[in-house]
C-alpha positions as CSV (number, residue, x, y, z in Angstrom):
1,X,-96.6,-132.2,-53.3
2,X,-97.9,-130.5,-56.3
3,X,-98.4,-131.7,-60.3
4,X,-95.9,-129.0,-61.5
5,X,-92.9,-130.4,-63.5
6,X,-89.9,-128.9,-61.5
7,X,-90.6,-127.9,-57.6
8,X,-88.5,-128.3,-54.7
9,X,-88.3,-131.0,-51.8
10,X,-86.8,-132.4,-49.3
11,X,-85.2,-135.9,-50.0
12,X,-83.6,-138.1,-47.3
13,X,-80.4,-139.5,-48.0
14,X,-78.1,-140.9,-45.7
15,X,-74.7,-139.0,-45.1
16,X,-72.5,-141.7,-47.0
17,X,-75.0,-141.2,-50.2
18,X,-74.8,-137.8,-50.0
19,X,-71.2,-137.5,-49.7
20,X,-70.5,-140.2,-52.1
21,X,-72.8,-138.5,-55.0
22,X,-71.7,-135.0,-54.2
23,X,-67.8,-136.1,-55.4
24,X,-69.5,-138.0,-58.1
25,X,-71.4,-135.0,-59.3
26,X,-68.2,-133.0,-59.3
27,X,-66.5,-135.4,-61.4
28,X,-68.8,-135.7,-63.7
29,X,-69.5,-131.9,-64.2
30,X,-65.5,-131.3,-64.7
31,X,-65.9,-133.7,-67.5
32,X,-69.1,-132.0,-69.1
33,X,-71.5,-134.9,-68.6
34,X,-74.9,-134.1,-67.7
35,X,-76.3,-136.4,-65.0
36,X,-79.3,-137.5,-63.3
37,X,-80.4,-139.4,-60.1
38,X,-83.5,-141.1,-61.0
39,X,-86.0,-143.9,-60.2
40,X,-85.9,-145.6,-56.7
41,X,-84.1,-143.4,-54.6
42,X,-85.5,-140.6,-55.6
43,X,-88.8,-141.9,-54.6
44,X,-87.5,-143.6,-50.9
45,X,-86.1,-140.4,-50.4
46,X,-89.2,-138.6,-51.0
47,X,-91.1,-140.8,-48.7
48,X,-87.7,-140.5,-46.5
49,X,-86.6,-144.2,-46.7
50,X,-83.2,-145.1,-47.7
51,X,-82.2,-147.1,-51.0
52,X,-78.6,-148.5,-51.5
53,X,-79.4,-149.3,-55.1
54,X,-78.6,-145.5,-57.0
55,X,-79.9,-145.1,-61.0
56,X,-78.1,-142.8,-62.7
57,X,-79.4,-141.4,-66.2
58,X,-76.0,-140.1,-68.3
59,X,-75.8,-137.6,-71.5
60,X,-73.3,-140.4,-73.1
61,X,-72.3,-144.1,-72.7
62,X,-73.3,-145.4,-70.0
63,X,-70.6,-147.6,-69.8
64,X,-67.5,-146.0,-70.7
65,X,-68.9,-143.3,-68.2
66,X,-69.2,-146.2,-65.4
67,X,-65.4,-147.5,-66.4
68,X,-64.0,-144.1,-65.9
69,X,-66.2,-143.6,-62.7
70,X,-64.9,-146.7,-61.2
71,X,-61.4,-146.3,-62.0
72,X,-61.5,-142.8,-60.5
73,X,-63.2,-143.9,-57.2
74,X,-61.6,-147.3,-56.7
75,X,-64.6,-148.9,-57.1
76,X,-66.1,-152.4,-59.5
77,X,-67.4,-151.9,-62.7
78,X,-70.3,-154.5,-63.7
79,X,-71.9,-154.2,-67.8
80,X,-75.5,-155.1,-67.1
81,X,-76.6,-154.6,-70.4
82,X,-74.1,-153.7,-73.5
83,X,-77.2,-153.2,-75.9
84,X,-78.8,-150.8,-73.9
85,X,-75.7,-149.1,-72.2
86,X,-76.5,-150.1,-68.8
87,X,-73.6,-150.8,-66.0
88,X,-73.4,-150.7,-62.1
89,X,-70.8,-149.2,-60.2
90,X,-70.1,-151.1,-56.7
91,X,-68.7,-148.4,-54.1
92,X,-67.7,-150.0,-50.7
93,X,-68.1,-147.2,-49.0
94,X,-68.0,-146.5,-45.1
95,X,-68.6,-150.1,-44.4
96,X,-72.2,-150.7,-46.5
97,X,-71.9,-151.2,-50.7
98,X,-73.4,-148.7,-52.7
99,X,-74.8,-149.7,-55.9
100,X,-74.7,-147.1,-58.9
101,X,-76.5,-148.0,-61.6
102,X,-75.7,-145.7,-64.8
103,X,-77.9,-146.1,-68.1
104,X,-77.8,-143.9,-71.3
105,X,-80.3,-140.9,-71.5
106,X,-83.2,-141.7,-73.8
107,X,-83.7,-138.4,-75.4
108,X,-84.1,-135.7,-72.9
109,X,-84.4,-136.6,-69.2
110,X,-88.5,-135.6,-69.5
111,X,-88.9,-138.2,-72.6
112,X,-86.7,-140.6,-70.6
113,X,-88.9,-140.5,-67.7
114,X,-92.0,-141.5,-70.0
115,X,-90.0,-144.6,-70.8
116,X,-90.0,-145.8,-66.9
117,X,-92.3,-148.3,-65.8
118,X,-94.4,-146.3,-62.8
119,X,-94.8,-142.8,-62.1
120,X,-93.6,-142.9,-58.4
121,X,-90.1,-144.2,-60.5
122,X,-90.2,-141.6,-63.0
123,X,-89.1,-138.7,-61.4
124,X,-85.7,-137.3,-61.5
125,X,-83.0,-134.8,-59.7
126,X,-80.3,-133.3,-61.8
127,X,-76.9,-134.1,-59.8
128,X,-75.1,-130.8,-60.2
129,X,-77.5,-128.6,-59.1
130,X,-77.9,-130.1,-55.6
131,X,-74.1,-129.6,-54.4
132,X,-74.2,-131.8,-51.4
133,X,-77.5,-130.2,-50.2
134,X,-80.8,-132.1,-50.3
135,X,-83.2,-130.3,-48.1
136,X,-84.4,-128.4,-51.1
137,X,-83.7,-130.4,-54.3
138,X,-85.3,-129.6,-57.4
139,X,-87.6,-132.9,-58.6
140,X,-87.9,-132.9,-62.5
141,X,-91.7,-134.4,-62.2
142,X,-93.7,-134.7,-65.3
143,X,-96.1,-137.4,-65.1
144,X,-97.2,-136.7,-61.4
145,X,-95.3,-138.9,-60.0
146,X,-94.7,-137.1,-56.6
147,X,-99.0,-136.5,-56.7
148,X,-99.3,-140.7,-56.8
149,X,-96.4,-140.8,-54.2
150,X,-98.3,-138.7,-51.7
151,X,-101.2,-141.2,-52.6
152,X,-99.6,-144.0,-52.2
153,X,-100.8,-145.5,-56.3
154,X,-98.7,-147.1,-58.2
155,X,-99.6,-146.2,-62.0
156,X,-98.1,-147.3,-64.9
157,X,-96.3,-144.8,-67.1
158,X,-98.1,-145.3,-70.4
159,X,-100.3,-148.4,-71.7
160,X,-97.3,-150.2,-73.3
161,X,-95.4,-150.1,-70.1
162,X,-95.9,-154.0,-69.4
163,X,-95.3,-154.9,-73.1
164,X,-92.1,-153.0,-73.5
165,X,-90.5,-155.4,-70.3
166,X,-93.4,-158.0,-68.5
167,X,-90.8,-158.2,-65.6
168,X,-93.0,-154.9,-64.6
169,X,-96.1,-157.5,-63.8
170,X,-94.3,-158.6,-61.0
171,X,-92.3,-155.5,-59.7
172,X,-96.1,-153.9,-60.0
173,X,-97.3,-156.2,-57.5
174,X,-93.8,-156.1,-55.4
175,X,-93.9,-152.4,-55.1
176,X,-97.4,-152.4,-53.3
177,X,-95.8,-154.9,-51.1
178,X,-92.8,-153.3,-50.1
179,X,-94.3,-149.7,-49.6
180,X,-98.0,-150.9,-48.6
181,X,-99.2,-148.8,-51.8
182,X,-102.3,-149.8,-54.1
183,X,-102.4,-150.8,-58.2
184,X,-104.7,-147.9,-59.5
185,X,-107.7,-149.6,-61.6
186,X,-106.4,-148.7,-65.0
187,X,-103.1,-150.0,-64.1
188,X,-104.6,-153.4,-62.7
189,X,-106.7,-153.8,-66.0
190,X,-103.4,-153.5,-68.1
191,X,-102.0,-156.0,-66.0
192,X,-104.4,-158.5,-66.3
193,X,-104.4,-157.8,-70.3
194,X,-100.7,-158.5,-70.6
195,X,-100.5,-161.1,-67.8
196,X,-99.5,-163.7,-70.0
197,X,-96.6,-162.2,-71.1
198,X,-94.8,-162.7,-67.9
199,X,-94.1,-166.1,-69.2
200,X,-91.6,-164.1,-71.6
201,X,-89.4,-163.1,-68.5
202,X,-85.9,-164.6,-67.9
203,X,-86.4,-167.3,-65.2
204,X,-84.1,-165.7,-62.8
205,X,-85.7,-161.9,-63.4
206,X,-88.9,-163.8,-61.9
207,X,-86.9,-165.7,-59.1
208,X,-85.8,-162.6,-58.3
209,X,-89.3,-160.6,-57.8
210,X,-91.0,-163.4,-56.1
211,X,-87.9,-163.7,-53.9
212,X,-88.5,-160.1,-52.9
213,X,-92.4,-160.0,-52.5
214,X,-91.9,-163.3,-49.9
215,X,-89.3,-161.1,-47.8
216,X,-91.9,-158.7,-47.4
217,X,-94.7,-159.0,-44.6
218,X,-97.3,-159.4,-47.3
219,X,-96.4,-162.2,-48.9
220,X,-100.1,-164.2,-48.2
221,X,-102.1,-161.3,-49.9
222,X,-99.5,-160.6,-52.4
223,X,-99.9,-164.1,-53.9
224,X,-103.7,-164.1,-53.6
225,X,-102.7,-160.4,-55.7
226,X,-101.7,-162.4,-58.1
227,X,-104.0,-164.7,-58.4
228,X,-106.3,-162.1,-59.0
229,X,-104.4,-160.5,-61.3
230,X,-104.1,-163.8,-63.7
231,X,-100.4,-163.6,-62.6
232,X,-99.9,-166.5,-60.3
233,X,-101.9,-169.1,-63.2
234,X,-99.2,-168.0,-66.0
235,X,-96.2,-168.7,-63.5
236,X,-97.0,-171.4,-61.9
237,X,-99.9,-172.8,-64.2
238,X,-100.2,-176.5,-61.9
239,X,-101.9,-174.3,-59.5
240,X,-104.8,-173.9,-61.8
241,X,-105.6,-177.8,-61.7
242,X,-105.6,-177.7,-58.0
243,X,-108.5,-175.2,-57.6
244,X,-111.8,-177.1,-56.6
245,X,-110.0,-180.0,-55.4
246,X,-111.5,-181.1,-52.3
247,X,-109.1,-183.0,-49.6
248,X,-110.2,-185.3,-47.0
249,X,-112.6,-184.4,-44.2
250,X,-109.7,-183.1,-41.9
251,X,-108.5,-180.1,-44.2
252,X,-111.1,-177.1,-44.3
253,X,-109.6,-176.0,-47.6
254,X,-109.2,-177.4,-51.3
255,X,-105.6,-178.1,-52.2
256,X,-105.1,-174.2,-54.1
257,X,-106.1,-172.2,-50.8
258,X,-104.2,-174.9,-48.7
259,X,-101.4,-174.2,-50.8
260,X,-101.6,-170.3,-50.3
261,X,-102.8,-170.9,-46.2
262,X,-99.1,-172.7,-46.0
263,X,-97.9,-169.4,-47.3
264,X,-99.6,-167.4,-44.6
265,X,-98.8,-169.9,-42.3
266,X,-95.0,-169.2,-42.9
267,X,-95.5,-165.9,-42.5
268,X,-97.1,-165.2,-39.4
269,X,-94.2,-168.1,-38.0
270,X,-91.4,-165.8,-39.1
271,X,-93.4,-162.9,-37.4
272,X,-93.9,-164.5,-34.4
273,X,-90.5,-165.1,-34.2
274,X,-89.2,-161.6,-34.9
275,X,-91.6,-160.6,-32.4
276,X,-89.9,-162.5,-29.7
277,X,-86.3,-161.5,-30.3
């Protein structure tokens, strides 16, 4: 991987995907709508994992392009977000639900991709030009993101990228989890400067990431992450009171690292038991 803008790559996707996007490229390109395949898939596929969620960055409105999609395709049409022109497409397809999420291009695709939260998600494929074959698919790249991929960072896009949606605080720490990356230095610094602001988030946007990072298989050292980070204090600020607190003589820890030893406890249970399955 290189730190030019366009270049060419392989990109894993599974037979369904690429069958399923190839008729959706065609039906969008008969219409005259410009369309991209952006964000998380893109970057599984580069590190060849698959990704049932698919974002979609449209030349239009995202929605009324997402109603037309759906009704053409049999499929569900979900509004996620009206203001912003963002709505999900549900395709049962072959037996597993594919999830299409289509928002409204920001400007070009390269300013669009500046608008992203982390590099390794700002990189894009334009959908017509890879006509069902993605063994050599041209990756729209401007901010490096395929250079952090092959390093396994996770950097945020610009210096406002936490203030323009704190829900990133979390994913930040999620995405490390999920794909055993690191938090580059300057990003880790923005995050503790704007770590208060993840008290901003809808409850259930939080629910949701920690939900994800305790499925994961690093869900101890993700939470002692966050402590770190001055996360874990401003979303769940009781914790704070127990640090220090000593217990009786029979518990080795004070009642905060208890609390987070359950955690690990939990985990290496679970892994235990997948390992005798």
């Amino acid at each position: 991987m290189t730190n030019l803008t366009k270049e060419r790559l392989k990109i894993y996707v599974p037979e369904e995907a690429a069958s399923l996007l190839e008729k959706l490229g065609e039906f969008l390109q008969q219409r005259n709508i410009d369309c991209y395949v952006v964000g998380g898939f893109v970057r599984d596929g580069l590190m060849g994992r698959t990704n049932s969620d698919i974002d979609l960055a449209v030349a239009g409105d995202a929605i009324e392009i997402a109603s037309e999609v759906a009704k053409a395709f049999d499929a569900r049409m979900v509004p996620l977000d009206e203001v912003n022109q963002v709505a999900r497409v549900v395709f049962p397809q072959a037996g597993y639900q594919w999830h299409l999420d289509f928002a409204t291009i920001r400007g070009s695709i390269e300013q669009d991709l500046t608008l992203r939260d982390f590099t390794v998600n700002a990189i894009a494929i334009r959908l017509p030009e890879v006509k069902g074959s993605w063994a050599q698919a041209e990756v729209i790249d401007p901010l490096c993101g395929c250079r952090d991929l092959s390093q396994r960072v996770i950097r945020a896009v610009s210096d406002a990228s936490f203030r323009q949606d704190p829900a990133r605080l979390l994913r930040a720490v999620r995405l490390t989890a999920t794909l055993d990356f690191s938090i580059d230095p300057a990003t880790e610094a923005l995050i503790q400067r704007d770590s208060r602001l993840v008290t901003t988030v809808a409850g259930e946007r939080l629910r949701d990431e920690l939900c994800y990072i305790l499925e994961t298989h690093k869900a101890y050292q993700s939470f002692c992450y966050l402590d770190r980070l001055s996360l874990l204090a401003a979303l769940i600020p009781e914790l704070t009171s127990s640090k220090g607190v000593t217990q009786p003589k029979e518990h080795f820890w004070d009642v905060f690292d208890h609390s987070l030893e359950t955690v690990a406890c939990v985990e290496r249970l679970l892994r235990e038991q997948d390992n005798n399955k």
